[in-house]
Legacy VTK file of the C-alpha trace (Angstrom):
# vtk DataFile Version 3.0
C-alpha trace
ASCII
DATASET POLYDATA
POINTS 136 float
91.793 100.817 84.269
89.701 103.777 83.760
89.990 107.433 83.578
87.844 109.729 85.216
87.208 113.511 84.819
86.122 115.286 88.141
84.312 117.932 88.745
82.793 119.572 91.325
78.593 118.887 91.567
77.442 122.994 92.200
80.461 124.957 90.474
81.414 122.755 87.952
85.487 123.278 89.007
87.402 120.691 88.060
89.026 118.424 90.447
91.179 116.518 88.601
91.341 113.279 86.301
91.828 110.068 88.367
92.669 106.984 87.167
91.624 104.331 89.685
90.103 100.654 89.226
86.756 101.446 90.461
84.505 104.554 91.984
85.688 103.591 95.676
88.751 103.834 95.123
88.284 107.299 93.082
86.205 108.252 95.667
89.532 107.823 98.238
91.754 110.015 95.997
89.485 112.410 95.593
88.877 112.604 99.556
92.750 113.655 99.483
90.977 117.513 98.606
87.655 117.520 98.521
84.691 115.507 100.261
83.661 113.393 97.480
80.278 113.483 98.186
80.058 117.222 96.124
81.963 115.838 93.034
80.512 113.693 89.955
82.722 111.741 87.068
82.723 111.656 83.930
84.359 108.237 82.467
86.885 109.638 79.972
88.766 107.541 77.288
92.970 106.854 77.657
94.854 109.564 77.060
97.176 111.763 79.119
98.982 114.849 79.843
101.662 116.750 77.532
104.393 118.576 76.903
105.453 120.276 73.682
108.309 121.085 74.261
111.138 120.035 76.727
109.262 120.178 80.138
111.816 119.117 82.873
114.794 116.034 83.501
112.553 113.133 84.896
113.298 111.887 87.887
113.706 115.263 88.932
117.088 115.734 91.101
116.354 116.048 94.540
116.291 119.440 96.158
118.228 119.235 100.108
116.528 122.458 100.708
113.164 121.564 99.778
112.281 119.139 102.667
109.057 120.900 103.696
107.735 121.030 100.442
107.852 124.868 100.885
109.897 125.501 97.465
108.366 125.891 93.983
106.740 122.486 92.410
109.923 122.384 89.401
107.309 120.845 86.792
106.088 123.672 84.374
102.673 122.810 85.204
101.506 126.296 82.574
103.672 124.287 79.787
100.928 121.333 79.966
98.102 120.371 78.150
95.941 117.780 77.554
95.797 115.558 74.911
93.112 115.641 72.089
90.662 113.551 73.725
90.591 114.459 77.217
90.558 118.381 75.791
87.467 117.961 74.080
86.055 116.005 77.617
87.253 119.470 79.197
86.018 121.939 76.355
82.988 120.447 74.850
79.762 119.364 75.905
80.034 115.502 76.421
76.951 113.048 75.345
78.200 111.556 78.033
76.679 111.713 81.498
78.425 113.242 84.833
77.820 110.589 87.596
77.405 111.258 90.859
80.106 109.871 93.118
77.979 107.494 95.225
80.522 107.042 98.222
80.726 109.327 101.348
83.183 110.167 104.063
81.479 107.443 105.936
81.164 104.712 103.366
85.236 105.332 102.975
85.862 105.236 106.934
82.970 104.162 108.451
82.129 107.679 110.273
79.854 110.510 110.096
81.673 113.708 109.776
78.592 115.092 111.205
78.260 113.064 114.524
78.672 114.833 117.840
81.590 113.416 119.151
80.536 110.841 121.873
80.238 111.611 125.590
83.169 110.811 127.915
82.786 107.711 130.230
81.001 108.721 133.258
83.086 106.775 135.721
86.854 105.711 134.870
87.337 102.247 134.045
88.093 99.881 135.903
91.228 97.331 135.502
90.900 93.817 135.064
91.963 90.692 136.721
94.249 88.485 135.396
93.196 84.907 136.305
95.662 82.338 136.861
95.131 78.816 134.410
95.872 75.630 135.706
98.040 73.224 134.006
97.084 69.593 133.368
LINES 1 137
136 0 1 2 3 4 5 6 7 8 9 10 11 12 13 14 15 16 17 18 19 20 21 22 23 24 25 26 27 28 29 30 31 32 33 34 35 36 37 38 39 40 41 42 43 44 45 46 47 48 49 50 51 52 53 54 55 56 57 58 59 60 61 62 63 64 65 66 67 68 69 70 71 72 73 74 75 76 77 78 79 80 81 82 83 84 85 86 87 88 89 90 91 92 93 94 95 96 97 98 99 100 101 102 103 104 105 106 107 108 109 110 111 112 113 114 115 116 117 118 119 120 121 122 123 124 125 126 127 128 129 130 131 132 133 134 135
């Protein structure tokens, strides 16, 4: 499956990396933040995200108080890096070419954002019959 390296189109501020069997499904993941229309890829090689040094217990225990999400994220996210090949997709030039993500908000759902919404029904509708069947 591939990775992918995303980046805004105008700032260059990175997204994330995604890895996702194809650009519409990328394209949905990235919609999670961001309209994906304003981002472009960059196909990046396999590789990950580390740790040096002892990170946090995986799964991490469950936090009763933490319901709402409200608490702390307990991964020491400024303790990771990435490995050699995706840092030198992040801190070097590529020969490679950003791509622009080809799939919009209504490609994904099958609606333009930008639509009015549509007018109300001018009179209320009407119920329908139900018709009786026969049986032979």
């Amino acid at each position: 499956m591939p990775a992918y390296l995303v980046r805004t189109i105008e700032e260059h501020d990175l997204v994330g990396v995604f890895y996702a069997p194809n650009t519409y499904s990328l394209a949905f993941m990235i919609d999670e933040v961001l309209d994906p229309d304003d981002c472009e890829y960059l196909l990046i090689g396999p590789d990950g995200v580390v740790w040096s040094s002892p990170a946090v217990e995986i799964p991490v225990p469950p936090d009763d108080e933490d319901d709402d999400g409200s608490k702390d994220d307990p991964v020491p996210w400024s303790g990771a890096r990435f490995s050699e090949s995706w840092w030198m997709a992040v801190y070097y030039e590529s020969r490679k070419r950003w791509r622009k993500i080809e799939h919009t908000v209504d490609d994904l759902y099958g609606l333009d954002p930008e639509a009015p919404e549509p007018a109300p029904p001018s009179s209320p509708v009407k119920s329908g019959k139900v018709l009786p069947f026969k049986k032979d």
